[in-house]
N, C-alpha and C positions, 0 to 999 in steps of 0.2 A: 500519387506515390512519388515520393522524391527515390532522385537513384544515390547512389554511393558517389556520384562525380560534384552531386550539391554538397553530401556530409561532408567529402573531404574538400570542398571550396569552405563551407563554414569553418572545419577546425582551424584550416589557413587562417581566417581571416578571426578566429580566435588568440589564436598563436602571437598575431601580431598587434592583439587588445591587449593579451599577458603582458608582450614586451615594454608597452606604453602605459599600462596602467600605475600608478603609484605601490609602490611595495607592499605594502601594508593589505593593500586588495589581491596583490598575485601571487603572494603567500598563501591570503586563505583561500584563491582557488585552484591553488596544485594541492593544498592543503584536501579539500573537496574533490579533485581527481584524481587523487593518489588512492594505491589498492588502501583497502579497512581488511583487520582481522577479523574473520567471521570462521564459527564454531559449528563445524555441520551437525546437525544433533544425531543423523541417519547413520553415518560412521564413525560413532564414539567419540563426537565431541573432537572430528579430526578440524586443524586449523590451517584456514587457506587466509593466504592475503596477494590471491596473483590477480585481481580483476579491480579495473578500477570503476569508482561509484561511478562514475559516469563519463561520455565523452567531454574533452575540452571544450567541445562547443558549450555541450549541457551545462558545463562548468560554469565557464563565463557567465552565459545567461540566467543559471540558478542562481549561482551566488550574488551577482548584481542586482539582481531583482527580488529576489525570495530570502537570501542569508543574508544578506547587509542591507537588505533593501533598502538602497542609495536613492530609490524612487517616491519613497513611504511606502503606506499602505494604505492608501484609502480617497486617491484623487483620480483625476484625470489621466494623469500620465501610464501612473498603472493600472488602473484599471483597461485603457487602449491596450497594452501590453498583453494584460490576458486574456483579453476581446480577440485580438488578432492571433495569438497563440490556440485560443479556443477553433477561429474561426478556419486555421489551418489543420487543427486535428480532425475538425468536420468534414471535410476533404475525405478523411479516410472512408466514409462511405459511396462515395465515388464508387459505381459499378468497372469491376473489371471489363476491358472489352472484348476479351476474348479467354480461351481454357493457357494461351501461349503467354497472354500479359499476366493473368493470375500466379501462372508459375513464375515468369519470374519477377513480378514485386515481391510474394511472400520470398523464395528464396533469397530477394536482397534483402529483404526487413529481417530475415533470421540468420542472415551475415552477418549481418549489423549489429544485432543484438544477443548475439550468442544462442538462440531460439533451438532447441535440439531436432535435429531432420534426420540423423542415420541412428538406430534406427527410424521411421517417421512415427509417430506415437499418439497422433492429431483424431479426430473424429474424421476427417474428411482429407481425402486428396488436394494437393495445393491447387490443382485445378478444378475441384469442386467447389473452392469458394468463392463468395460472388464480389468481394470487397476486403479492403484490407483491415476494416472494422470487424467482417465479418469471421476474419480469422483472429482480431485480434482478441474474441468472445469466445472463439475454439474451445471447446472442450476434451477430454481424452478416448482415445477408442476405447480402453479397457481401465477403467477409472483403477487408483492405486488402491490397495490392498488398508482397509480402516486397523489402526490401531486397537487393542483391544483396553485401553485405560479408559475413566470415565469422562474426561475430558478430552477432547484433540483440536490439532491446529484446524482452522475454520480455514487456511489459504496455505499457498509456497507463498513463502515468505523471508524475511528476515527479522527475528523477534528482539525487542529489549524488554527485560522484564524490571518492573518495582515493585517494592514492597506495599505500598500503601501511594496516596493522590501526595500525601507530604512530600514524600522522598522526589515524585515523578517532576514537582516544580521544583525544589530545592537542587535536582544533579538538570533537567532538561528542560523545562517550558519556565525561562527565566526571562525570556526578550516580550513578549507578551504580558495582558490580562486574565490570563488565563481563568478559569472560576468554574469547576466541576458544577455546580449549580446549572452553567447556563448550555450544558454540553445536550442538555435534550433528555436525558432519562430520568424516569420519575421520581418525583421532589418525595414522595415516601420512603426510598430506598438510597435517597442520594447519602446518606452518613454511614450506612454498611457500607456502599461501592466505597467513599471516600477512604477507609479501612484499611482494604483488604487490596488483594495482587492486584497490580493492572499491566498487562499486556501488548505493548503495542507492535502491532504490526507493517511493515512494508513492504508492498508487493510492486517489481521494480516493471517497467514496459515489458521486461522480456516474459514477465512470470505468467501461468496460469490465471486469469482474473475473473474468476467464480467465489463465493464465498460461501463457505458449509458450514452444519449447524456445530460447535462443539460437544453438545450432550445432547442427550433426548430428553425432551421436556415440552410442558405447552408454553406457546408465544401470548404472551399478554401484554406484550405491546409493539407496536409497529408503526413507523412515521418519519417521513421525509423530512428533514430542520434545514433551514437555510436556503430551500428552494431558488432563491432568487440570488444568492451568491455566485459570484464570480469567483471560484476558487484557485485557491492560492498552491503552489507547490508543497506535497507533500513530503518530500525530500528534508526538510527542515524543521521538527517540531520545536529544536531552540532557539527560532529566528522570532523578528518581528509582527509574523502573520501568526493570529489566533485559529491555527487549523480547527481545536474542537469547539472551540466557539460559534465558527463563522463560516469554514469551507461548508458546502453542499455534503450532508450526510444523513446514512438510514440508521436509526437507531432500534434495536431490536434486542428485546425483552426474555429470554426464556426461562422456566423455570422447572424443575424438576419436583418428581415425588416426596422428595425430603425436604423439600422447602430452600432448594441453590435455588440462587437467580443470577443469571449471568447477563450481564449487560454489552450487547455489542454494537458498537458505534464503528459503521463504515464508511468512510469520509474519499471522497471524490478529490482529487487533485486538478494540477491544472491541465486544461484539454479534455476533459471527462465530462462530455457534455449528459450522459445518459448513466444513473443506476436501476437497473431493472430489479423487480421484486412483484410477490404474490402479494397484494393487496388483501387479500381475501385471509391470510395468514393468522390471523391475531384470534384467538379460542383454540386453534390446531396443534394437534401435537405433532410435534418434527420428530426425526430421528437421528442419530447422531449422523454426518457424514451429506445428511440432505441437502439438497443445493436452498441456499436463503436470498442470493444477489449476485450479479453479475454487471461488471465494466464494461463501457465500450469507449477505447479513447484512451489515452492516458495513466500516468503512474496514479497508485493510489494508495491507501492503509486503513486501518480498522483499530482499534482501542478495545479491548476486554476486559469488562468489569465483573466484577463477584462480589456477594452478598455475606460472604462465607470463606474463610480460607482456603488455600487450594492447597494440598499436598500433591506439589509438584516430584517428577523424576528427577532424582539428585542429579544430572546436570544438569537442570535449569536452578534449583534452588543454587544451586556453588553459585550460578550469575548472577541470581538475584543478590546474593548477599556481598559479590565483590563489590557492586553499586559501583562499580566503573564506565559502565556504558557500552560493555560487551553487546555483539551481537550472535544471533544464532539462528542459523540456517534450519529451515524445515518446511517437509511437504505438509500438502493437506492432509487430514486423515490421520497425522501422527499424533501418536500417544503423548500428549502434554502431561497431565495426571494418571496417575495411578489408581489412586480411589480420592474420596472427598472427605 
């Protein structure tokens, strides 16, 4: 576990990349470290912009390698990049070695990242857990209260919504190949999902990193794509890296009595060496709210497709239709739809 005396040598030594970097790069990463306006959906669409996406360090490092990717995408160089980035989030399952070190790593990793400790809210005491992976798969003592609409958020997250796969490349996945075709969900259904809302989600280091089902319905299909990728930061779906193409992601199928089908594509970032799932899953009917995946490692997001339109809660349709690139803050469990 790194302490707070490593973060703040890195932001140093970021501070002083800003200074020397050519403008044009240290623009777009104060640009990338500057608060974003984000829409809480849980108190009426209240707007904060006091947090920024990320540390400077993060900054530097994402946008140099992931947003301008100055490196490419697909050599040597980066690839090392996210080999060693990988091979330092692996770390995190390092066994704590005592009930005195477990307290306090996890209380620096939730200094660090804004992680909520008063009241504590966790499954387990900070000295109940055995590793800092192991807390970072935590789940809640008293899981949140499910939404009663027929869809809900699958994560805490931060959402943007689109209209249809046209609009999602035409405002975001413009630096890329992008090709819904090659995103893993089945080629029978890929021109309704191409249609209809898609969803994306991110869930940032500090979030929750479980992922639940949106509706109830049977799973008919299930499968790991890209196993063998090196995945790319998730931070950026309108950079040069093809996230749903390429990162490490579970695709999962459900489909309901009325014939929705909801398409979920949960995509690994970088450092994300493990997504856990029930294999066994695929003929089962889930319910809404059931756990379908969990992270160990790393930022991550997910994409939600549908078969069928969604009549959304009029605050998410106003964002869907400003098509500005709004974000909106929401737990799991909350009420996305109303009815279908």
């Amino acid at each position: 576990m790194f302490g707070p005396n490593v973060f703040a040598i890195g932001d140093f030594i970021a501070s002083i990349l800003l200074f020397i970097l050519p403008h044009r790069i240290s623009e777009r990463i104060r640009e990338n470290t500057s608060p974003r306006n984000v829409y809480v959906l849980r108190e009426s669409m209240k707007l904060k912009c006091d947090k920024p996406r990320m540390t400077l360090f993060e900054g530097v490092f994402a946008t140099l390698l992931f947003d301008l990717a100055l490196f490419g995408t697909a050599n040597p160089i980066i690839n090392g990049f996210i080999f060693l980035f990988t091979t330092i989030q692996n770390s995190w399952d390092k066994p704590f070695k005592s009930e005195a070190d477990a307290e306090r790593s996890i209380s620096e990793f939730c200094n660090r990242l804004d992680i909520q400790q008063n009241p504590w809210i966790w499954d387990k005491l900070p000295t109940e857990y055995t590793s800092l992976n192991d807390f970072f798969s935590r789940t809640y003592l008293h899981f949140p209260r499910l939404g009663t609409g027929n869809v809900l958020s699958p994560a805490c997250c931060t959402l943007q919504i689109y209209n249809n796969d046209a609009m999602m490349k035409s405002l975001l996945i413009k630096g890329c190949k992008y090709d819904i075709d090659r995103v893993g969900l089945p080629k029978e259904d890929i021109t309704a999902f191409a249609n209809h809302h898609i969803i994306l989600g991110y869930l940032s280091p500090k979030d929750y990193h479980r992922i639940h089902s949106p509706i109830s319905g049977k799973c008919i299909h299930c499968k790991m794509e890209g196993e063998a990728s090196l995945s790319a930061s998730v931070k950026f779906f309108g950079g040069k890296f093809n996230l749903l193409n390429e990162n490490k992601r579970l695709v999962i199928v459900l489909e309901t009595s009325e014939g929705l089908k909801i398409g979920l594509v949960i995509v690994g970032g970088v450092g994300v060496n493990t997504i856990t799932y029930d294999r066994s899953m695929v003929g089962k009917v889930v319910q809404k709210g059931q756990e379908l995946s969990a992270f160990r490692a790393g930022g991550s997001a997910f994409a939600m497709f549908s078969t069928q339109p969604l009549h959304m809660v009029k605050e998410l349709t106003d964002v869907a239709e400003r098509a500005n690139g709004d974000h909106v803050e929401v737990q799991v469990g909350e009420t996305l739809c109303r009815h279908l």
